[in-house]
Structure formats: C-alpha cells, structure tokens
C-alpha atoms as one frame of an Amber mdcrd trajectory, in Angstrom:
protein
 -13.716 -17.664   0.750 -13.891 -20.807  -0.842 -10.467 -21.932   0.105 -11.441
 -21.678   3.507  -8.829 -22.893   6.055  -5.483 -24.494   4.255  -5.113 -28.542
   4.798  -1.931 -29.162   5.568   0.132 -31.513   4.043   3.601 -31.449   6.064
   5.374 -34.074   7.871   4.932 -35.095  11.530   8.685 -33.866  12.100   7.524
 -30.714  10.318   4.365 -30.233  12.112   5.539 -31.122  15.863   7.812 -27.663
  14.897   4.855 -25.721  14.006   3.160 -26.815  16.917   5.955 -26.210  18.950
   6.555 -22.656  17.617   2.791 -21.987  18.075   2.758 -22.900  21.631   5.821
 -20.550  22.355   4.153 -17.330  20.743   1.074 -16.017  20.364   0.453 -16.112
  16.660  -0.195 -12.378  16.489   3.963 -11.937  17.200   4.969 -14.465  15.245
   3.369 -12.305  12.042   4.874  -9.464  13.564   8.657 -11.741  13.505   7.725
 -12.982  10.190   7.128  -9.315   8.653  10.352  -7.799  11.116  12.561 -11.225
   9.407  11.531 -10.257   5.715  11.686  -6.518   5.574  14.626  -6.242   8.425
  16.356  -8.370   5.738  15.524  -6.127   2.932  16.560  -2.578   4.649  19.875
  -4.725   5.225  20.528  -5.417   2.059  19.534  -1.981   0.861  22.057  -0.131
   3.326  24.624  -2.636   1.995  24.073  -1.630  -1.598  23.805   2.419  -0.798
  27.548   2.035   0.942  28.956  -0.044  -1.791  27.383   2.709  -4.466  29.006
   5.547  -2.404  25.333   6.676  -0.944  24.331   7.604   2.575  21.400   4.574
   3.676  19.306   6.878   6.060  19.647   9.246   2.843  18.516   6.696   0.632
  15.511   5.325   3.382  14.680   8.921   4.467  14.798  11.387   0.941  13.898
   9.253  -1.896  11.596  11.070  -4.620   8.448  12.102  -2.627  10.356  11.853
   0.468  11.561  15.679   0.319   8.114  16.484  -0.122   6.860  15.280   2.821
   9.872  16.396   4.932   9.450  19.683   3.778   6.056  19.750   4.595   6.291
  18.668   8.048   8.990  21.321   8.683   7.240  24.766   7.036   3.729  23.132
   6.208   2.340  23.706   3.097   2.856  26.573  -0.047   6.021  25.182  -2.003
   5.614  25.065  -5.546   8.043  23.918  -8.259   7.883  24.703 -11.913   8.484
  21.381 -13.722  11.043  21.696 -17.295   9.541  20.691 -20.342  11.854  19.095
 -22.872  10.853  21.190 -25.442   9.877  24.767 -24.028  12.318  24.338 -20.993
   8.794  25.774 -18.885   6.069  23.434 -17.691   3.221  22.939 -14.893   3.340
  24.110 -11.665   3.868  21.277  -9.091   2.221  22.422  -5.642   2.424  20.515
  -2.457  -1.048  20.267  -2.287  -1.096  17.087  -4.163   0.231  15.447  -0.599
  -2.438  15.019   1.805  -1.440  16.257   5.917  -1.385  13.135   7.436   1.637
  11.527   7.474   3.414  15.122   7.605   1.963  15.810  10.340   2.689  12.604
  12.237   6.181  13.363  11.444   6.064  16.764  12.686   4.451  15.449  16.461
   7.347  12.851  16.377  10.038  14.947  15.517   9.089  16.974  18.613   8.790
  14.520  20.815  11.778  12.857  20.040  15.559  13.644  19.139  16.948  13.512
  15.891  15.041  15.387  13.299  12.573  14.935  10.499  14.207  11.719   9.098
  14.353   9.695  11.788  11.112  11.180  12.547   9.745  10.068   9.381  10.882
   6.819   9.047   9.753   5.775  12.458   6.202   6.471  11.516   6.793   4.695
   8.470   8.431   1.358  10.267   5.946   1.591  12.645   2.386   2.206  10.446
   4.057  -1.049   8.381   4.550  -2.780  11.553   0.988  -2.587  12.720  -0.230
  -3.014   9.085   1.235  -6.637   9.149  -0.452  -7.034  12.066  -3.975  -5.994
  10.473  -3.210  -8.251   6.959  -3.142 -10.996   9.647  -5.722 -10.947  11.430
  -7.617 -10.558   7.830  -5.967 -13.256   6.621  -6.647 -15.724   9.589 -10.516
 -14.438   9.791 -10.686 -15.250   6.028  -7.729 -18.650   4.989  -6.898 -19.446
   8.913  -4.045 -18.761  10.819  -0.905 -20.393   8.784  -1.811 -18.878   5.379
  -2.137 -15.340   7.384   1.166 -15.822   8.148   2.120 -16.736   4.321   0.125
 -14.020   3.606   2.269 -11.001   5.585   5.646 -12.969   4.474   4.260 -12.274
   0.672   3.226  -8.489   1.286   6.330  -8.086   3.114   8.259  -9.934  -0.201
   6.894  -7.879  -2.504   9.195  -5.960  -5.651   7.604  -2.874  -3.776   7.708
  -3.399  -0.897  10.961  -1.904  -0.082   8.759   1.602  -0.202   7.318   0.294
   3.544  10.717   1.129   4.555  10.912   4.495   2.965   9.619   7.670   3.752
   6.201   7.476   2.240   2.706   7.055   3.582   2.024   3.402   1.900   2.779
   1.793   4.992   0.073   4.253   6.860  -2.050   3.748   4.121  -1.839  -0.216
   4.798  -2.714   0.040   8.469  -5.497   2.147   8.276  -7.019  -0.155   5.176
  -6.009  -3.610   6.771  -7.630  -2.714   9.937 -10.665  -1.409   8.393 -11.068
  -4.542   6.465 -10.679  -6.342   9.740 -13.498  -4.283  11.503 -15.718  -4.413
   8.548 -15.817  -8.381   8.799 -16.341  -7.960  12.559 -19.323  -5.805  11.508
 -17.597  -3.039  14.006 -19.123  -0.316  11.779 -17.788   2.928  13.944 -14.034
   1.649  14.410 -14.084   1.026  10.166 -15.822   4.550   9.506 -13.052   6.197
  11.810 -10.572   4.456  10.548 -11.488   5.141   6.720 -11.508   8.675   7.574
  -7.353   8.379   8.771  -7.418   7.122   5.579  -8.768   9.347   3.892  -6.226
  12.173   4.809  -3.334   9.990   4.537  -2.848   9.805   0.447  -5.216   9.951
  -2.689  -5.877   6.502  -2.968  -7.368   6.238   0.818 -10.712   6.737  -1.082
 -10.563   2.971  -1.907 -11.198   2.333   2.156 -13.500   4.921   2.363 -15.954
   3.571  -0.643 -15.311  -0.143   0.919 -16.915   1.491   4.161 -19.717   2.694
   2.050 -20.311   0.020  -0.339 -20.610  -2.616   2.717 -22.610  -0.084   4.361
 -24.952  -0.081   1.542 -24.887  -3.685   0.867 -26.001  -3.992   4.863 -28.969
  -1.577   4.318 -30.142  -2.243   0.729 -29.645  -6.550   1.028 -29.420  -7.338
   4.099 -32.173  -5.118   5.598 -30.225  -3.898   8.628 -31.743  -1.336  10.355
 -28.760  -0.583  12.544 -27.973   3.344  12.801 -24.014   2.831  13.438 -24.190
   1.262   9.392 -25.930   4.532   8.205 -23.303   6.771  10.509 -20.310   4.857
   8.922 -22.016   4.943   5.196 -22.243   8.750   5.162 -18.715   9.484   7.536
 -16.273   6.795   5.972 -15.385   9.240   2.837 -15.232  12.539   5.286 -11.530
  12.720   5.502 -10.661  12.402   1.822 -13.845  14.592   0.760 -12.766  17.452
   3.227  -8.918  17.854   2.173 -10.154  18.054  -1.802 -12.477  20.635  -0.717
  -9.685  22.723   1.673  -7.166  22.557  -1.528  -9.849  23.638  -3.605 -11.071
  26.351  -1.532  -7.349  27.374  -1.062  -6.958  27.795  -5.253 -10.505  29.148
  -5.290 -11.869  26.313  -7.034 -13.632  24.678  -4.422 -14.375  21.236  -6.374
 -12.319  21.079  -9.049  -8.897  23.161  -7.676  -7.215  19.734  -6.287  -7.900
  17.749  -9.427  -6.034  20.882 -11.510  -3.295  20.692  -8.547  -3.398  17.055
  -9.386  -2.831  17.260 -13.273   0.178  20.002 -12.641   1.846  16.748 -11.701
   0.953  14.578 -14.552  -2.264  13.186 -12.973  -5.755  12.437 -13.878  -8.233
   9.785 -14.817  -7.791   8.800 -18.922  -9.730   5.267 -17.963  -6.443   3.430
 -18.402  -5.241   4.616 -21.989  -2.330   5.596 -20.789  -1.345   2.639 -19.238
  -2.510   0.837 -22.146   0.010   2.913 -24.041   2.990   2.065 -21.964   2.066
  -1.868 -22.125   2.269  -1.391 -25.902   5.140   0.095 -26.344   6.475  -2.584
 -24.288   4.736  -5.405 -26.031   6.556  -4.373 -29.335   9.911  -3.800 -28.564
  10.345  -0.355 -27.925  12.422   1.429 -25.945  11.812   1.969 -22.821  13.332
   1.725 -18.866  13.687  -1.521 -17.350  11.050  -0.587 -15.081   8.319  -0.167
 -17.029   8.651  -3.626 -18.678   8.298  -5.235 -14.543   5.586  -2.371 -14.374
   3.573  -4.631 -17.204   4.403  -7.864 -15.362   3.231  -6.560 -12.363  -0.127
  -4.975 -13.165  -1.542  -8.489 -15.600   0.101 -10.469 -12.384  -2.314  -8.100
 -10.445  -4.873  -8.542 -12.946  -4.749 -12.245 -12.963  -4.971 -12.331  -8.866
  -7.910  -9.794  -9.307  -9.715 -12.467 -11.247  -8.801 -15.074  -8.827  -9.944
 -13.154  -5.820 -13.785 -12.959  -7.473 -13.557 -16.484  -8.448 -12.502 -17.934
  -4.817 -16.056 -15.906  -3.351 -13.749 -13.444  -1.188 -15.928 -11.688   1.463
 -17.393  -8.193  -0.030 -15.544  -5.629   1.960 -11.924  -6.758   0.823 -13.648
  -7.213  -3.014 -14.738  -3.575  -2.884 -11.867  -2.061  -1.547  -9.544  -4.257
  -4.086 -11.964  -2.827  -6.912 -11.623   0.605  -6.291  -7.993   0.220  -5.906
  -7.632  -1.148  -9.261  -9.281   1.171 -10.806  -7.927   4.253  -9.396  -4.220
   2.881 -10.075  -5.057   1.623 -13.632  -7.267   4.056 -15.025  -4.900   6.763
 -13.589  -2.416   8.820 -16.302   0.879  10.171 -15.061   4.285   8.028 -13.493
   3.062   4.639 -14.683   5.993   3.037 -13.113   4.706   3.886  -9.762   1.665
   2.144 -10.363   3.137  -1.247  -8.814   3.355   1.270  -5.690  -0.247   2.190
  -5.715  -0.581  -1.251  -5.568   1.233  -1.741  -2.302  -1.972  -1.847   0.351
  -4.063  -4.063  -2.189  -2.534  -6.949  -0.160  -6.559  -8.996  -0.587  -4.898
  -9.298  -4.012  -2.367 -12.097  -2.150  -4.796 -13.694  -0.387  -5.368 -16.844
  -3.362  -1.543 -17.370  -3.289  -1.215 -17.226   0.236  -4.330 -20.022   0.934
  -2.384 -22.374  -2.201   1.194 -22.127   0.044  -0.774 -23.233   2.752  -1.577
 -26.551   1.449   2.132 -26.925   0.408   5.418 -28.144   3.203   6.284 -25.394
   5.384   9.567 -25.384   4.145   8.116 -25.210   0.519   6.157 -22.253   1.738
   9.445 -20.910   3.313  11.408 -21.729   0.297   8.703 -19.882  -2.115   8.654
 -16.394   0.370  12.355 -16.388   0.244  12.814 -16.425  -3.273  10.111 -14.041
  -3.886  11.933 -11.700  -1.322  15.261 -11.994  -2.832  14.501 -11.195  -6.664
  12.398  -8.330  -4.315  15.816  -7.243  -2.592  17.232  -6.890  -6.206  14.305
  -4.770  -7.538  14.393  -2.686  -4.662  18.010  -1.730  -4.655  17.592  -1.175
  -8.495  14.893   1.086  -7.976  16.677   3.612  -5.511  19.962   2.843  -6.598
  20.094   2.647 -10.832  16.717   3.319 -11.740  16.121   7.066 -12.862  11.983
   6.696 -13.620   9.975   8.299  -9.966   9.179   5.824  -7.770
C-alpha cells in the first residue's frame, strides 16, 4: 500500500511505553489483549443492559435471531421449515434451514459433545474463539501490509465496530473472519494450498464465504495470466478455492430436486436474491426524504456510503490485489443483495481490508490519540449494540 509503514509522531515519554510494552509481549498477544480489552468490554456492557431490561445475557449472546437456527440445526440437523405470515394474506414463503450452510452447526455439535453444558455454551465458544483467532489473522494482514502498530489499530477498529457485537453472538461472522483473514494472510505469503483450503472452510461456513473463495481465484488467475507463473499449487488453488461453497448449493439443490437453481429458490423463501442493489437503493431513499422508517435503517445508510467511501480509499492507497478482490466481491454481494437490508452492516463484518486506510492514518497520530479515537468508536458501538438486541425489532 502506499501508506506503507505509519511514522510515528508520539513523544519520547510515549514511545519509551510502547517500547517497553513491545519488549514484554510478543506483538501477536498484544492484538490478541487489544481485541480480548475491546470486545470483553462490549459483552460486559451487553450483560449489564440484558439484566437491567429483565433479559437472561447467555439468552441474549446465545439465541438472538439466527441463533435458534443454528442451535436447532446442530441438535436434529437439517429439515425444519417455517411458513413466514404475510401482512396481508396471513400465508407467505416457506423458510427452510437450508439457507444456513453446516459449518458452524456442526462445530457446535463436536463441541457440545466434547464438553459440558449444551448447545449454547457450545456455540458461543466457537464463536469467541473463531473471533479470537480472526484478530489474530487481521493482524498479521495488517502488519504485512501498514506495519505492526497500525495492525494493532487495525483489530482495536474491527473489534469497535457498531457490529461488531455479532462476534460475540451466536453466528458464524466470526468463523467467517478467520477463515477470510487467514486466507488473505497466505495469499500475500503466496502459500497457495493453505489459502485454497482455507477458502473452502469458507465456503461452507455462510453465503458470503464465496468472496474468499473468488479472492483465491482471482489472485490465482492474476498469477497465471500476468505474472506468468507456471507453478501447479496456483492452478490447484484456482480450480479448489470455490469447492466448498459450490458443493453445499449443489447438495441443497439436489435435495429440492433442482440441482442448480433449488438453493437460490430456498434463498428467496427468505427474502433473498440479487436485484443489483435496487433495493437498497430504495431503503436509502426513503431515508433520504424523511420517511418513516426504524432507527436502524437510517445507521444502515451511514454505514454502507461510510463503507463506500473506505472502498474508494482502499483502491486509491494501491492495496495489494488479494484483499482488493475479496473486498470487491464482498461489496457487491452485500449491496446488490434484496431482503433484511438492516443486516447488511453485518455482511459487512469480515470486510475488515475496508479499515485498513483508517487504521494506517491513526498510526501517524499520539498513541493516546489513537487510544482515545478506538474508545470512542467502541462506546457509541456498545450503545448500538445493546440497541440492536435489546430495543431494536428489525432482524439482525
């Protein structure tokens, strides 16, 4: 990137500490403190709120929207179906559980197991976990791309995030994160087999893991067509990278005896499909002129042009390819996708590259500016978060 590593501009007093902190702790745990600091403080906060409103926190952490679905997976597997009301006809589409991909159920059935306590805890172990180690991977991309202090900016911001309360949660963003971060990381490495494994995971962990898969590809592609590379590890993880998304499309569509179209119709039974963004459009205008609607979708628009504006940023600071084309496809799968447009900023969640030109500018700032900035942005994310699971009645 052109940033390239942040200049400093702190005091001596101020950088003796950093050196002194440094010296103490490989840098690797201090992103893992920074991200444990930020988020432990958030699930705090959140249990806090939940007794004061009269609610159960584990409740709150472990069956939250999706949640259920998920659980309930992981105890019977899959074939529950619910028929969604209309307003108007009081009958609408059939919702299937096919529209969750296997892997995160299943890591919470092997868990559960294993250990005492049921599918909850189960659950939101993997989840604490997967975001654990996905700190760890946004990182290590961060250091290999701004240097080592604005990769540590760089998991406080993903970790501050109005969403990112969902890494606590019961949902399969966090494993989504760790699988993409990591795969990012081994694509700069040039590590071709570790990224095409890795996309795979991804691949069978949620819809959207087709953004790592097509980074795998594109780089792949890049390697073969530009650079001339006649290595067959880049043609293996080219063709393998999409294999885990591609195959659970094809076993839901074979299961509704549609073999490649059967998970897109289980798809729009939920509200779902690609409309190129008009319905997004749609929302931003009816917030744009006053009308009515949630408090959520009006942070929904601030959130998707802030993530537009970064987007632009990103292309204009030269960021390497494979976090450019794995930031692309995420875009345009959350933006051009219809259905729950306030769970867009969710989508969102793993696009952490997105963070990287904010991260490199705190870097050149005091480290208690820096610390000053990530706190803020944490606390207004505290708010948003308890809003969300606590007043907020749009699916998160």
């Amino acid at each position: 990137m052109a940033t390239g590593r942040a200049t400093l501009s702190a005091s001596p007093l101020e950088m003796r500490a950093v050196r002194a902190v440094r010296s103490a702790a490989p840098t690797t745990v201090i992103a893992l403190g920074v991200f444990a600091a930020v988020r432990g403080a958030g699930v705090l906060v959140l249990a806090v709120g939940s007794w004061w409103a009269g609610r159960d926190p584990v409740r709150v952490l472990g069956r939250s929207w999706d949640s259920d679905w998920y659980l309930g997976i992981a105890a019977n597997g899959y074939g529950r179906t619910v028929m969604s009301p209309d307003r108007i006809t009081g009958t609408g589409p059939v919702q299937s559980d096919h529209a969750f991909f296997p892997l995160y159920p299943t890591l919470i059935r092997i868990v559960s197991d294993v250990l005492p306590g049921g599918l909850v805890p189960a659950a939101l172990l993997v989840s604490w976990v997967c975001a654990a180690v996905a700190a760890l991977g946004i990182y290590r991309v961060g250091e290999q791309v701004i240097g080592p202090r604005a990769g540590l900016l760089l998991v406080g911001l993903w970790a501050a995030l109005p969403h990112a309360v969902v890494l606590t949660l019961a949902y399969t963003e966090a494993l989504l994160a760790a699988f993409a971060a990591w795969t990012l990381y081994a694509l700069l490495r040039e590590r071709w087999l570790w990224a095409a494994g890795l996309a795979v995971l991804a691949g069978l962990t949620r819809p959207t893991g087709l953004a790592v898969a097509a980074a795998v590809s594109a780089v792949a592609l890049y390697a073969l067509v530009i650079r001339r590379s006649r290595a067959p590890e880049v043609w293996v993880a080219g063709l393998v990278a999409p294999a885990g998304w591609a195959a659970y499309v094809l076993a839901v569509g074979v299961k509704v005896d549609d073999p490649f179209g059967g998970y897109f119709a289980v798809q729009r039974g939920w509200g779902s499909r690609f409309d190129f963004g008009a319905g997004a459009l749609r929302s931003a205008e009816r917030v744009l002129t006053g009308g009515h609607v949630p408090f959520a979708t009006t942070v929904t628009v601030i959130l998707l042009t802030v993530a537009g504006l970064l987007a632009v940023l990103l292309v204009l600071d030269r960021t390497p390819l494979p976090l450019l084309a794995y930031t692309a496809v995420l875009l345009v799968i959350t933006f051009g996708g219809a259905g729950y447009f306030e769970s867009k900023p969710r989508f969102l969640l793993p696009a952490f590259p997105l963070l990287l030109p904010l991260a490199a500018v705190m870097a050149r700032a005091r480290p208690r500016t820096a610390v000053v900035v990530t706190a803020v942005v944490a606390g207004l994310g505290y708010g948003y978060g308890l809003y969300l699971l606590l007043v907020a009645r749009v699916p998160l």
